[in-house]
ChimeraX commands (.cxc) that place a marker at each C-alpha (Angstrom):
marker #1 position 0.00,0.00,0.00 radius 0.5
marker #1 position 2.64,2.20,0.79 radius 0.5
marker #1 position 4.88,1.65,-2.19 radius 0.5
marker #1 position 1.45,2.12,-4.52 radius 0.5
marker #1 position 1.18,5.70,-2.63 radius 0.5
marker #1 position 4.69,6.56,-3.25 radius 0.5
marker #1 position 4.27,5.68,-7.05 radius 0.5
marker #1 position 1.15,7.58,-7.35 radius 0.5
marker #1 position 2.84,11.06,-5.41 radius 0.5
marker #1 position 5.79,10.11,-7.94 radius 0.5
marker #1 position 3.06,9.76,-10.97 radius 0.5
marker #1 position 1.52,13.54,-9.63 radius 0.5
marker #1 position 5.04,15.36,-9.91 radius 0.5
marker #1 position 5.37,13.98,-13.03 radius 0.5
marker #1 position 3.00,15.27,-14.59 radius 0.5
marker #1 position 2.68,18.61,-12.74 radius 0.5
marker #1 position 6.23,19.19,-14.30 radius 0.5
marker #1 position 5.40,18.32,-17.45 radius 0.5
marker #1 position 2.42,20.67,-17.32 radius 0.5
marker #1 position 4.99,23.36,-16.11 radius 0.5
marker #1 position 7.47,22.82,-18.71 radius 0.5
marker #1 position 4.59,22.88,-21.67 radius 0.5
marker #1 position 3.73,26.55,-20.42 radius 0.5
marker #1 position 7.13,27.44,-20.62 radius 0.5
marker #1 position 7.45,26.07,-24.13 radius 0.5
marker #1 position 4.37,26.98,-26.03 radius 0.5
marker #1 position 4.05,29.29,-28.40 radius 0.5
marker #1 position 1.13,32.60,-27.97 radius 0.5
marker #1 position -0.36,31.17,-25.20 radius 0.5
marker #1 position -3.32,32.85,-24.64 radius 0.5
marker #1 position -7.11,32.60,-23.08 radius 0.5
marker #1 position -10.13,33.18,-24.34 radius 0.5
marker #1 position -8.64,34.73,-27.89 radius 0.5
marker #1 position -9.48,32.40,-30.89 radius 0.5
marker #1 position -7.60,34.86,-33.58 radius 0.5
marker #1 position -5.29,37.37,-33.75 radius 0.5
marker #1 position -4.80,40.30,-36.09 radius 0.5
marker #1 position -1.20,40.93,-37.63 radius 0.5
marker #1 position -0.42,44.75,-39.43 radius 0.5
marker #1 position -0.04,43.59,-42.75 radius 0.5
marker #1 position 1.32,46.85,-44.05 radius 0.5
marker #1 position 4.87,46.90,-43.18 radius 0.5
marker #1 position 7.32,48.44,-45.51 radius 0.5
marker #1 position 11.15,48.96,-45.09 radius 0.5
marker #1 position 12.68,52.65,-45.13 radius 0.5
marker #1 position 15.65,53.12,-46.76 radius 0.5
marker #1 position 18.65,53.75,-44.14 radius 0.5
marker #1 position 22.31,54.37,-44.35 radius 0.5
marker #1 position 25.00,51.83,-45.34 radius 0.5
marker #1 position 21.78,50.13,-47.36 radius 0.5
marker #1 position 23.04,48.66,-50.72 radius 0.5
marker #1 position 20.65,49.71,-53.51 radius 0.5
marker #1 position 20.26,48.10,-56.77 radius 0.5
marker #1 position 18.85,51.34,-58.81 radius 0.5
marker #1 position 17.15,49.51,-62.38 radius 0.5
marker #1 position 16.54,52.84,-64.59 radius 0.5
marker #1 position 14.50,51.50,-68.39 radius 0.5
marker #1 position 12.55,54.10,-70.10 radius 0.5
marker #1 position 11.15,54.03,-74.28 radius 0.5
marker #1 position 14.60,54.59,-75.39 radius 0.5
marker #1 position 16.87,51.89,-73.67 radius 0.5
marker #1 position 19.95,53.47,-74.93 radius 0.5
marker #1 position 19.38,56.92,-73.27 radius 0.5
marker #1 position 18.71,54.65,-70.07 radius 0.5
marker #1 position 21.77,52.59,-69.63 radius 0.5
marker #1 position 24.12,55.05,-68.15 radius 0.5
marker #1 position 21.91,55.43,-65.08 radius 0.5
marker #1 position 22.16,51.37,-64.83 radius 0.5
marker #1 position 25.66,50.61,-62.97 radius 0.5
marker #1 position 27.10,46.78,-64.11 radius 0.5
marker #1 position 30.14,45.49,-63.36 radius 0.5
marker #1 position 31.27,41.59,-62.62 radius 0.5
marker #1 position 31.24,40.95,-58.68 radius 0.5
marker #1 position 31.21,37.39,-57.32 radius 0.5
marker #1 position 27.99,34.34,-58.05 radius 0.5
marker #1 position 26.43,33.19,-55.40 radius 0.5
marker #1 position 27.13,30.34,-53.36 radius 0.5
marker #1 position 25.09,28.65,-50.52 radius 0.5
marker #1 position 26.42,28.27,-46.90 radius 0.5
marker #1 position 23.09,26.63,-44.85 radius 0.5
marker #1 position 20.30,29.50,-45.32 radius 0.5
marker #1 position 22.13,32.34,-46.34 radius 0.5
marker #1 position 23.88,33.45,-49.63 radius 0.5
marker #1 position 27.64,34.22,-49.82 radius 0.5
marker #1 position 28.91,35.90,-52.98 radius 0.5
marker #1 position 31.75,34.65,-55.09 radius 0.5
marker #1 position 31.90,35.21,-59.11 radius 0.5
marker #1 position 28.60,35.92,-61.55 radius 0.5
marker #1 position 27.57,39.12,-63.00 radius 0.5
marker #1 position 25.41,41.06,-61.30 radius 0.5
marker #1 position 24.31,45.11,-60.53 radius 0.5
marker #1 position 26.46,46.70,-58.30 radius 0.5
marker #1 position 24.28,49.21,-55.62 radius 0.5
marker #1 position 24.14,52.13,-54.72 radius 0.5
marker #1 position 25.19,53.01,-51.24 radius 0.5
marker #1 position 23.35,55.13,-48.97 radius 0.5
marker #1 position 25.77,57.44,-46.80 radius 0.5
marker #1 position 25.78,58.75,-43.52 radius 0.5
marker #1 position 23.17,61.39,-44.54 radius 0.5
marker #1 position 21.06,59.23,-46.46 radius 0.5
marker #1 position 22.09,59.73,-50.30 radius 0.5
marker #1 position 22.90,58.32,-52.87 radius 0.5
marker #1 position 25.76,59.34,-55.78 radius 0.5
marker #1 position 24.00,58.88,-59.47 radius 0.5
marker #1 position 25.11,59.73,-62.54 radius 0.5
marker #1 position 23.62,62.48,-64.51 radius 0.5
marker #1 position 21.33,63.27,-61.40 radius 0.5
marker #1 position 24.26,63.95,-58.83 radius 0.5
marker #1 position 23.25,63.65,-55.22 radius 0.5
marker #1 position 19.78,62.30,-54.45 radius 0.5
marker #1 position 18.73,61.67,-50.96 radius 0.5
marker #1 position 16.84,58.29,-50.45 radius 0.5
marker #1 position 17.06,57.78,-46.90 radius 0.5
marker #1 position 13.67,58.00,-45.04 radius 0.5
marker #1 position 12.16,56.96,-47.76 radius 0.5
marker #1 position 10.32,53.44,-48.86 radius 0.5
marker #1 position 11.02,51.78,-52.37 radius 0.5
marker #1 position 7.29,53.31,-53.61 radius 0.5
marker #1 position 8.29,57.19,-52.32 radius 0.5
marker #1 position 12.38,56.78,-53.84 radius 0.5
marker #1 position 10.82,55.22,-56.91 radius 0.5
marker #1 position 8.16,58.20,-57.77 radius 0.5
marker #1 position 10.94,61.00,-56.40 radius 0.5
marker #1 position 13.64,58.89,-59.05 radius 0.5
marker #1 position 11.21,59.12,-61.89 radius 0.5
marker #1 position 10.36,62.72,-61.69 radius 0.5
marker #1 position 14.13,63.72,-61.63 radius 0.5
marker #1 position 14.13,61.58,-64.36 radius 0.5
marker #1 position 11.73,62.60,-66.68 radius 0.5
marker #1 position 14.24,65.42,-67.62 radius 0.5
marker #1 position 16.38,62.70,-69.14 radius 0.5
marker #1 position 13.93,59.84,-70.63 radius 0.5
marker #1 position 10.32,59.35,-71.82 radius 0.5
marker #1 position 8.42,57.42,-69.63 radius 0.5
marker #1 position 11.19,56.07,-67.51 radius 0.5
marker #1 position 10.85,53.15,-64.70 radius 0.5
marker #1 position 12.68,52.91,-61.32 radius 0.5
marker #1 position 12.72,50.29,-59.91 radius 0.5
marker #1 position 14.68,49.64,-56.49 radius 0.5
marker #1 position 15.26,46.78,-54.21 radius 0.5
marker #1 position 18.16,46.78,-51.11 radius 0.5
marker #1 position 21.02,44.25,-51.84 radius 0.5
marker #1 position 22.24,43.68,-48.29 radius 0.5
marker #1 position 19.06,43.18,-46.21 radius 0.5
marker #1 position 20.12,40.88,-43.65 radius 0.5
marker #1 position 19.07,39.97,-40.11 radius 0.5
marker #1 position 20.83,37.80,-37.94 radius 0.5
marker #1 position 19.51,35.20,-34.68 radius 0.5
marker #1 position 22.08,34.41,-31.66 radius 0.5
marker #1 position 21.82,32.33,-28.69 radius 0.5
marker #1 position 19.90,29.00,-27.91 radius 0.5
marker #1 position 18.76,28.34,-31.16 radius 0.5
marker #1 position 19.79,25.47,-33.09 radius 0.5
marker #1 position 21.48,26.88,-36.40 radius 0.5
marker #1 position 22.46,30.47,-35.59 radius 0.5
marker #1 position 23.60,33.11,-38.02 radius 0.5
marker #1 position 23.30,35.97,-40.66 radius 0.5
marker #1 position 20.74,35.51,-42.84 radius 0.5
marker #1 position 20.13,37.41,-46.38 radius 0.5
marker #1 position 16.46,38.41,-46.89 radius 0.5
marker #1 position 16.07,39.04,-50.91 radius 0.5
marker #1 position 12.30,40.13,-50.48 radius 0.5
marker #1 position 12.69,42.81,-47.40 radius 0.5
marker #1 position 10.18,41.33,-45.58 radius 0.5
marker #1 position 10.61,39.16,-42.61 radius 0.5
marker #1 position 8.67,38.45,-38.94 radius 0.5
marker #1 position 10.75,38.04,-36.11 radius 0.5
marker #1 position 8.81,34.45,-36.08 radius 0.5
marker #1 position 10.17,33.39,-39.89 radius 0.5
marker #1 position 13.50,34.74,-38.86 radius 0.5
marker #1 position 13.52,32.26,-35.82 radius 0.5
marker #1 position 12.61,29.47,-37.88 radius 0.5
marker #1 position 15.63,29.82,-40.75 radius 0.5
marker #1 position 17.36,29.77,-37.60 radius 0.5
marker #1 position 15.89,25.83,-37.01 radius 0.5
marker #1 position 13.95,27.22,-33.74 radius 0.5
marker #1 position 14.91,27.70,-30.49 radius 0.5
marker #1 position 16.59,25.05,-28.39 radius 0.5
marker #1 position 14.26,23.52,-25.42 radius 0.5
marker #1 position 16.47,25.86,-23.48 radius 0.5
marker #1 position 15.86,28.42,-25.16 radius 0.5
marker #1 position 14.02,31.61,-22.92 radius 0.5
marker #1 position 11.35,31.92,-25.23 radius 0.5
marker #1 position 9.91,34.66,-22.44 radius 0.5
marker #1 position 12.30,37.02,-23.25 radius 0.5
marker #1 position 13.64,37.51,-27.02 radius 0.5
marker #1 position 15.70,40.39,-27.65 radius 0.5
marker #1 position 15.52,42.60,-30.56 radius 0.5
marker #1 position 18.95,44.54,-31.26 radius 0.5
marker #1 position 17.98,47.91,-33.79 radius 0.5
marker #1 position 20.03,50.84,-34.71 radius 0.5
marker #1 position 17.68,53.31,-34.99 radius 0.5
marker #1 position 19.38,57.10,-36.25 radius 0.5
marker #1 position 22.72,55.80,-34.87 radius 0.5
marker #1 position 21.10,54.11,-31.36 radius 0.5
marker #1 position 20.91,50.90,-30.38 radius 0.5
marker #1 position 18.00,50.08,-29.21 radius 0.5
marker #1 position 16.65,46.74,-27.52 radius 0.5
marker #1 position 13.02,45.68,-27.46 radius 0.5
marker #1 position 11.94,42.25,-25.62 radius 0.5
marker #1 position 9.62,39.95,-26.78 radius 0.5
marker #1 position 7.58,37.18,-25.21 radius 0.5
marker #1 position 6.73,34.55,-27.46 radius 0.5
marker #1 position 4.71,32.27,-25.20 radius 0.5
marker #1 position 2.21,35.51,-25.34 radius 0.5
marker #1 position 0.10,36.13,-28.33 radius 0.5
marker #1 position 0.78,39.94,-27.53 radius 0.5
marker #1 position 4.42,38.89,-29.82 radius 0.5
marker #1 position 1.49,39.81,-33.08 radius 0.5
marker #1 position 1.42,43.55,-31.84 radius 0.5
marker #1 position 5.06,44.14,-31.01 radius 0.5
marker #1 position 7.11,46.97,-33.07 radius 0.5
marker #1 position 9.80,44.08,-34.29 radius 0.5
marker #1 position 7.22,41.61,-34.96 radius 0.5
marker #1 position 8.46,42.70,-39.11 radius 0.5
marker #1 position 12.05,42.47,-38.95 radius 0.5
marker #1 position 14.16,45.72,-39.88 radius 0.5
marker #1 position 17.41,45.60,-42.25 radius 0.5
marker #1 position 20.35,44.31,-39.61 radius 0.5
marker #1 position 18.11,43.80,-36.84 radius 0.5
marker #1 position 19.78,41.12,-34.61 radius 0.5
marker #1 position 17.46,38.64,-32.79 radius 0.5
marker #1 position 19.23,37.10,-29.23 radius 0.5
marker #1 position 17.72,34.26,-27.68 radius 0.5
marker #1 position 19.40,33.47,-24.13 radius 0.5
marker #1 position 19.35,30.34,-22.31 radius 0.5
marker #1 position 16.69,30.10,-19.67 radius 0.5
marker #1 position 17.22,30.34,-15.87 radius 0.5
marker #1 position 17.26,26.65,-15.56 radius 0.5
marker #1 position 20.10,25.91,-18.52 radius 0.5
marker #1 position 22.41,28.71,-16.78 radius 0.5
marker #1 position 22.03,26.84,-13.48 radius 0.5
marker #1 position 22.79,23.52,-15.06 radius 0.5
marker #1 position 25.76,25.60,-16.75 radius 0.5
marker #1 position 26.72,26.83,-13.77 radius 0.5
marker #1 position 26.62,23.74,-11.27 radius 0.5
marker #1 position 29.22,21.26,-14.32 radius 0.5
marker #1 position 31.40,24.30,-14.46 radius 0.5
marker #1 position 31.90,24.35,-10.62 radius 0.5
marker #1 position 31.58,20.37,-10.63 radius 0.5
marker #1 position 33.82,20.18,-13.22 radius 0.5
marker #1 position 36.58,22.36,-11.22 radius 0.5
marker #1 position 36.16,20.46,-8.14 radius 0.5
marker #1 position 36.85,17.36,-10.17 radius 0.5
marker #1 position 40.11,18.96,-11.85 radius 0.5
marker #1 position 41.20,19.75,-8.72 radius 0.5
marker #1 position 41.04,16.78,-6.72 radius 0.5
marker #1 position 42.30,14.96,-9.91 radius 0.5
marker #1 position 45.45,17.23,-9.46 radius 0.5
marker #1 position 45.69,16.29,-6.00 radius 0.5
marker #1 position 45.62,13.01,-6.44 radius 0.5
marker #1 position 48.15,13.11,-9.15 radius 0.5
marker #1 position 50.63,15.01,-7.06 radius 0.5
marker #1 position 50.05,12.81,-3.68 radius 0.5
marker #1 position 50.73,10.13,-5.69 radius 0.5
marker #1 position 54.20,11.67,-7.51 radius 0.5
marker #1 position 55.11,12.22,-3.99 radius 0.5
marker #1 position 54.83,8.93,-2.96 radius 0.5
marker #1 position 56.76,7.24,-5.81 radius 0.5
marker #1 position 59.66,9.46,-5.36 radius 0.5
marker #1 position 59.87,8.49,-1.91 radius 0.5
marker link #1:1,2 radius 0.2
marker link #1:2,3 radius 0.2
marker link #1:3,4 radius 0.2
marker link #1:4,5 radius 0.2
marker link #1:5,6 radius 0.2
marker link #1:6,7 radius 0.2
marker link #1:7,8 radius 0.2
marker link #1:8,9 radius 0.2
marker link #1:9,10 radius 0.2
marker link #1:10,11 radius 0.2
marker link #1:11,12 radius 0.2
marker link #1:12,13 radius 0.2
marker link #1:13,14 radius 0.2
marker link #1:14,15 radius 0.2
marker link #1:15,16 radius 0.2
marker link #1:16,17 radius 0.2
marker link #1:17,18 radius 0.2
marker link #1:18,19 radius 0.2
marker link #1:19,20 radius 0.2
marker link #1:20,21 radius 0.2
marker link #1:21,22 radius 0.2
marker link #1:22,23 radius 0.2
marker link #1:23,24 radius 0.2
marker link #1:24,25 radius 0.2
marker link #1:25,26 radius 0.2
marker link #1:26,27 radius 0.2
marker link #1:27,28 radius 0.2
marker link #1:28,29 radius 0.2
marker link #1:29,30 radius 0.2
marker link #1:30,31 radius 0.2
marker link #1:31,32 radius 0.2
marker link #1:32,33 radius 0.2
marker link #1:33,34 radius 0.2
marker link #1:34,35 radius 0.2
marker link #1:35,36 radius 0.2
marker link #1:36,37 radius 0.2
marker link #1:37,38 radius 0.2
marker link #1:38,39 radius 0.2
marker link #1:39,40 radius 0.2
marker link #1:40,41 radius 0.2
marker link #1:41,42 radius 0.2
marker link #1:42,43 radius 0.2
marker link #1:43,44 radius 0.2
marker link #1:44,45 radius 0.2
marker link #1:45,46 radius 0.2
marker link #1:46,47 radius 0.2
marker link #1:47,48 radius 0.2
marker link #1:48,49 radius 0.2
marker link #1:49,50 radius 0.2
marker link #1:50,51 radius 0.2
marker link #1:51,52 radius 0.2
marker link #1:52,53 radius 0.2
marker link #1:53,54 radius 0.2
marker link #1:54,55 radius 0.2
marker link #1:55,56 radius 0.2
marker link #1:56,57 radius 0.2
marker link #1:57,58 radius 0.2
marker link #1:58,59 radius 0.2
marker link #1:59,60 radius 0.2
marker link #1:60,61 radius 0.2
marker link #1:61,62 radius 0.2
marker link #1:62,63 radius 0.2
marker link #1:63,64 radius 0.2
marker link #1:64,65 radius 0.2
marker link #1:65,66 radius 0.2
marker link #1:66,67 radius 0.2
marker link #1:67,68 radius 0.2
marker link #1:68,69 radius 0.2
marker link #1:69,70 radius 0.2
marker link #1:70,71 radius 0.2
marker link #1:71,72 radius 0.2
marker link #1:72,73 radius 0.2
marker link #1:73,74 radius 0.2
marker link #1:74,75 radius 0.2
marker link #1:75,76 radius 0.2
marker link #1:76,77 radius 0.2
marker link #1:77,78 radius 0.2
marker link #1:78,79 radius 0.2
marker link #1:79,80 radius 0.2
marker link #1:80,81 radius 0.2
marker link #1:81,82 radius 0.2
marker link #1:82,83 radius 0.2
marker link #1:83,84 radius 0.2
marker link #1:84,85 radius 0.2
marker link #1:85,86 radius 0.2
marker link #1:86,87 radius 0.2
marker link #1:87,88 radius 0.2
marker link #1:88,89 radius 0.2
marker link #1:89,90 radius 0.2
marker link #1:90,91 radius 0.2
marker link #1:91,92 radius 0.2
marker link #1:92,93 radius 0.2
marker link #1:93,94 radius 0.2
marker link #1:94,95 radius 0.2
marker link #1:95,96 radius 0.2
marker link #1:96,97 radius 0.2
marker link #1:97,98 radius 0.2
marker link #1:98,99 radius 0.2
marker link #1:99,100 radius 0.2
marker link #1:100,101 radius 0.2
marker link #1:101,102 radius 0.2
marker link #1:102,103 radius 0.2
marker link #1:103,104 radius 0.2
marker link #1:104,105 radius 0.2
marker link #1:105,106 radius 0.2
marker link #1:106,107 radius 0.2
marker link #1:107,108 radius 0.2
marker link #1:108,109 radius 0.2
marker link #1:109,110 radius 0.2
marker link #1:110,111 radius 0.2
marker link #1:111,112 radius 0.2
marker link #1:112,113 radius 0.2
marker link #1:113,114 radius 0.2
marker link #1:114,115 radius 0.2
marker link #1:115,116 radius 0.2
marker link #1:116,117 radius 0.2
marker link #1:117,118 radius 0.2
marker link #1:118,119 radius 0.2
marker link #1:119,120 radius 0.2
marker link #1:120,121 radius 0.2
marker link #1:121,122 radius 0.2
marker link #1:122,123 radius 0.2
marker link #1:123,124 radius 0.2
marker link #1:124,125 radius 0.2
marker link #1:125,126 radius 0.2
marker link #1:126,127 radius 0.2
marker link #1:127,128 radius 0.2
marker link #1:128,129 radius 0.2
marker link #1:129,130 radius 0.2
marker link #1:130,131 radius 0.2
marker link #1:131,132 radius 0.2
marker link #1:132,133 radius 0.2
marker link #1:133,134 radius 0.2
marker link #1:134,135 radius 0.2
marker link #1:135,136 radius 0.2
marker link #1:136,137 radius 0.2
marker link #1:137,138 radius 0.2
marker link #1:138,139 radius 0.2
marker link #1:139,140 radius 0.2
marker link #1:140,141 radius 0.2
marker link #1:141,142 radius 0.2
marker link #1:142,143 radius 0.2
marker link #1:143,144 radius 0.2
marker link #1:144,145 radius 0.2
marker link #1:145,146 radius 0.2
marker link #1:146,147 radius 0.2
marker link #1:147,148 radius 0.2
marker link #1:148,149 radius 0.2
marker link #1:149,150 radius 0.2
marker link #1:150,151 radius 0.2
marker link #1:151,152 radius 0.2
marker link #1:152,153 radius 0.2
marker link #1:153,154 radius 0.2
marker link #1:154,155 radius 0.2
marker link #1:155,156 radius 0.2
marker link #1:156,157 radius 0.2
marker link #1:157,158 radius 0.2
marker link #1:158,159 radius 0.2
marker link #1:159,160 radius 0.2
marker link #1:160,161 radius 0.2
marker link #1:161,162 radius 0.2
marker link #1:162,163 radius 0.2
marker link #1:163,164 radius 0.2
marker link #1:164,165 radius 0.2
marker link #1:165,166 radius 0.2
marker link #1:166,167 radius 0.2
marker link #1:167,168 radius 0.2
marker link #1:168,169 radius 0.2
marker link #1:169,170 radius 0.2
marker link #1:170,171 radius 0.2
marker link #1:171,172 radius 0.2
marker link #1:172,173 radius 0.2
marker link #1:173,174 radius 0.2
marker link #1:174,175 radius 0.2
marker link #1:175,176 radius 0.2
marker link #1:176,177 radius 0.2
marker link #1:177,178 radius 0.2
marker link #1:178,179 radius 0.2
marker link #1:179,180 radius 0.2
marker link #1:180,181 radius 0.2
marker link #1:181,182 radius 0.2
marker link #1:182,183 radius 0.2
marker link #1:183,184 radius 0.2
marker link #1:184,185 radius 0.2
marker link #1:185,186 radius 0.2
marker link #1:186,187 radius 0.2
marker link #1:187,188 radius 0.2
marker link #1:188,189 radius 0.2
marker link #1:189,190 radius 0.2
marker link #1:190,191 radius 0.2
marker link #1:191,192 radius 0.2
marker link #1:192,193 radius 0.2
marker link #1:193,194 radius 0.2
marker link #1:194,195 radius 0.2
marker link #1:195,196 radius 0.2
marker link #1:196,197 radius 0.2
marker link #1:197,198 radius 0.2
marker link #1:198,199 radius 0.2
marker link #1:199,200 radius 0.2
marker link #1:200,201 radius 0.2
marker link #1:201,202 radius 0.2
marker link #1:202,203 radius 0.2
marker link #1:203,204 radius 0.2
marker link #1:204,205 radius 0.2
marker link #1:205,206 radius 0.2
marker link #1:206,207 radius 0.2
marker link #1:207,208 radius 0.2
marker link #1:208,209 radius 0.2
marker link #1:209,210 radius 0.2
marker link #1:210,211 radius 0.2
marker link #1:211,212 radius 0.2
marker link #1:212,213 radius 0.2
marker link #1:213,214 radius 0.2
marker link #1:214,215 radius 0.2
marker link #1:215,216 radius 0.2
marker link #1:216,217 radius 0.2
marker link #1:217,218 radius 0.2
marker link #1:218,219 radius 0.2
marker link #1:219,220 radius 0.2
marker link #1:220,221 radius 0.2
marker link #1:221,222 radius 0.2
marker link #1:222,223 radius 0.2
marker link #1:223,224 radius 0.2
marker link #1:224,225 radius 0.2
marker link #1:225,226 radius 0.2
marker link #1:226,227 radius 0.2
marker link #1:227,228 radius 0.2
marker link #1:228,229 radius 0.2
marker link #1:229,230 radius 0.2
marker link #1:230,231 radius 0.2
marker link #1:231,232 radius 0.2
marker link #1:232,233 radius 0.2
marker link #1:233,234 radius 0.2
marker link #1:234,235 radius 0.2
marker link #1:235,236 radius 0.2
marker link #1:236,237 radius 0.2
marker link #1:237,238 radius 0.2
marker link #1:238,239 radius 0.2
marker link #1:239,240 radius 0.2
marker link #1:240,241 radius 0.2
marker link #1:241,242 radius 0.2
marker link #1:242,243 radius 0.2
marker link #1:243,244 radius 0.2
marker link #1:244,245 radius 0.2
marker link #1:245,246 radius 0.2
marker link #1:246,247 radius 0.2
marker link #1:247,248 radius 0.2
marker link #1:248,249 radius 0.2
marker link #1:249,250 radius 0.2
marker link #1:250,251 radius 0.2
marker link #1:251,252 radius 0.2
marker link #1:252,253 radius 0.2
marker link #1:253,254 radius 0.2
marker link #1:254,255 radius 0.2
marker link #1:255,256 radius 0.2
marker link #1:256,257 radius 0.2
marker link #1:257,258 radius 0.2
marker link #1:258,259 radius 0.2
marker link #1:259,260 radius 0.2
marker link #1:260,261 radius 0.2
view
């Protein structure tokens, strides 16, 4: 009777810890809210050090072609999710300086930053109208990248070609967080006008739809840090493991000693 009692208080632990450790897991926990609404209307802004390719056609492509800069940089090649380059054709950007513009021929200095790709587009093509009939702009950033640290299981920098990216999708070309992974507490790293800025995020809540890095900004990083648990564990081997060296050197020396002897 009493060894039934002790497997049944063994039985209630169990599962009271597993109940604890599914709360701590789960993703936009929430009660009593069947849907959530997500801002669909996110758009990038250009900022400075963003790499620009500028694409300039108009009714005579001739007249066109010296706004379009080409010259041979590397191909791609493939390194887990993100793209390295190393020796194909391609457009070489524009790059956005400190204050936000952008060197072009013909037009000279053109400032860009501020602005999304709909507003640089319509303020490219009325400077350009000077030049061409009917031109087209159109503009995409080159070096849109975010990167995820931490307790996830494949971190690292991560090229976005369509400038759009949750914090969530981000996450998951980073193959998720670990089981140790503090998913109460995600930090989002932003330089914002020269400041770094950090904004937490709690992805067990569905509040994580509503956050201002719920879209990812260009060279936002994303840390994930182990939770309280993992740096205990990490704590207690470290200190177990120096006990351990140091009797082991103990031992060794005691026994040098007495062989000498």
């Amino acid at each position: 009777m009493r060894i039934r009692k002790i497997h049944i208080l063994f039985i209630g632990i169990f599962l009271l810890s597993a109940c604890g450790l599914k709360k701590k897991v789960t993703y936009f926990q929430g009660e009593g809210t069947e849907s959530s609404t997500v801002k669909r209307s996110y758009t990038p802004v250009f900022k400075s050090d963003d790499l620009l390719s500028i694409v300039v056609s108009a009714d005579d492509p001739e007249t066109a072609i010296q706004f379009n800069l080409v010259e041979p940089v590397s191909s791609t090649m493939q390194r887990g999710n993100a793209g390295y380059s190393t020796g194909a054709p391609a457009l070489r950007g524009y790059l956005l300086d400190s204050a936000g513009f952008v060197e072009m021929p013909v037009l000279g200095k053109v400032k860009l930053g501020g602005l999304n790709r709909m507003e640089a587009s319509n303020l490219l093509r009325e400077k350009l109208k000077e030049y061409l009939t009917n031109p087209i702009v159109q503009i995409h950033i080159l070096n849109f990248k975010v990167t995820v640290l931490g307790d996830v299981r494949s971190p690292g920098t991560f090229n976005i070609p369509n400038e759009r990216i949750t914090i969530l999708e981000a996450i998951g070309l980073a193959g998720d967080l670990t089981i140790t992974g503090n998913r109460k507490s995600v930090k989002v790293i932003r330089n914002e006008g020269g400041v770094e800025t950090q904004t937490i995020v709690d992805l067990t809540s569905q509040d994580v739809f509503n956050s201002p890095v719920y879209y990812l900004d260009q060279n936002d990083v994303v840390y994930i840090e182990p939770n309280a648990a993992a740096r205990t564990q990490s704590t207690i081997w470290a200190k177990t493991g120096t006990f351990f060296v140091s009797i082991s050197s103990v031992i060794v020396s005691t026994i040098a000693v007495l062989t000498n002897k």
